[in-house]
N, C-alpha and C positions, 0 to 999 in steps of 0.2 A: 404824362398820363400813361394809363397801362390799360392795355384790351387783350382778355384773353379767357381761355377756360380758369378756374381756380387751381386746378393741379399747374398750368401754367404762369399762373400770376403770384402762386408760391412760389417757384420757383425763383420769378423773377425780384420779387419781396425780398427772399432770402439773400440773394448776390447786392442787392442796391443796401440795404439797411443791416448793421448790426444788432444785435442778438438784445442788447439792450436802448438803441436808439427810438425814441418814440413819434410817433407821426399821425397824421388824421387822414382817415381814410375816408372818402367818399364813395359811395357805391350806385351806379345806374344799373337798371336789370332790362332785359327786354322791354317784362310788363310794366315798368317803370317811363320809359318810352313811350311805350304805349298812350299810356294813359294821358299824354302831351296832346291826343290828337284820336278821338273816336273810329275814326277811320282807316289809321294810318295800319299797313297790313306787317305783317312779320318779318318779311324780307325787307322793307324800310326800315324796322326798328335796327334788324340787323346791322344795315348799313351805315345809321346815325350811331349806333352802339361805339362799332370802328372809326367812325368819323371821332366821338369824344376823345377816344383810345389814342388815336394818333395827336392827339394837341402835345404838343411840347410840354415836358414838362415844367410847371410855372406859368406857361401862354393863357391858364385859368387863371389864376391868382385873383388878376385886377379884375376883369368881368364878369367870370364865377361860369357856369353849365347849369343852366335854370331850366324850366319847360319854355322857358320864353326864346333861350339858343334851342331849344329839340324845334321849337315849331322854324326856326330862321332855318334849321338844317332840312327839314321835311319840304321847305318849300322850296329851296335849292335844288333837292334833289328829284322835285317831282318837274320841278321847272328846265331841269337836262333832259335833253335831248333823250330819247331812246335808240338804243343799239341792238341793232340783232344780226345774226349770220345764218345768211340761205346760199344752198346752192345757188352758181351763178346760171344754173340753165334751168332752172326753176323760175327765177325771179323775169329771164326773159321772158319766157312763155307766158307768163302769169302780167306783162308789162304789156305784149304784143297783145293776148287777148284784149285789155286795157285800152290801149289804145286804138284796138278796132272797131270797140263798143262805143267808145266816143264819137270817131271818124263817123259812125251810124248816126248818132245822133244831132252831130251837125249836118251830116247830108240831108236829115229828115226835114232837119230847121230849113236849110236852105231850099228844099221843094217846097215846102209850105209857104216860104215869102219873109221870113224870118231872119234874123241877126243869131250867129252863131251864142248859144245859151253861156252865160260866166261860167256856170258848172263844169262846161265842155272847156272854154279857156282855160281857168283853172287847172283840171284834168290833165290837159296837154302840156299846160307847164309846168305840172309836178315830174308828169313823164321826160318830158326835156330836161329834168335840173335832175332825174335819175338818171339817165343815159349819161349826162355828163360825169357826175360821181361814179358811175361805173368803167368808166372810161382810164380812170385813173389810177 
């Protein structure tokens, strides 16, 4: 399969096929994507776009690229994890406040007579499973 601008997929048209070899072209566009999934925003069609792009080519043949693979691609990609990059002396700061507000809120429970809230577990054990991933 081929992913690219048109000035680039000429190009690339031109070196794979000869002048008179004929072939079937299929075409997915954005709003093509799109239209797989009401919701689905432009930087995911993007990315399903290059996800069709890279299939091998022939890896479509037997199963085809239908809105019913756009929707198995959309949910793949919403169902990954998100990545992002912060400073690391941001994200401390921004962790320690975190976990002061917690530490508050189970001191509060435990004056009150109380079993430390899940919320507050929780909390502490996201913060624990970040210090460890940052550690690394």
């Amino acid at each position: 399969m081929l992913y690219g601008t048109r000035k680039e997929l000429n190009i690339k048209l031109r070196n794979a096929f000869g002048e008179t070899e004929k072939f079937a072209l299929l075409l997915w566009t954005r709003e093509t994507v799109m239209s797989a999934d009401k919701y689905m925003t432009v930087q995911e069609a993007d990315n399903i776009l290059a996800e069709i792009g890279s299939t091998g080519s022939g890896d479509h043949a037997e199963e085809g690229i239908s809105f019913g693979t756009v929707r198995e691609l959309l949910a793949g990609l919403r169902a990954a994890p998100k990545m992002v990059s912060v400073p690391a002396d941001l994200l401390a700061q921004v962790s320690n406040w975190a976990e002061r507000g917690l530490n508050d809120q189970d001191t509060a429970a435990w004056h009150a007579g109380r079993a430390t809230p899940g919320t507050v577990e929780r909390g502490l054990a996201a913060l624990t499973a970040l210090k460890q991933i940052t550690k690394a």
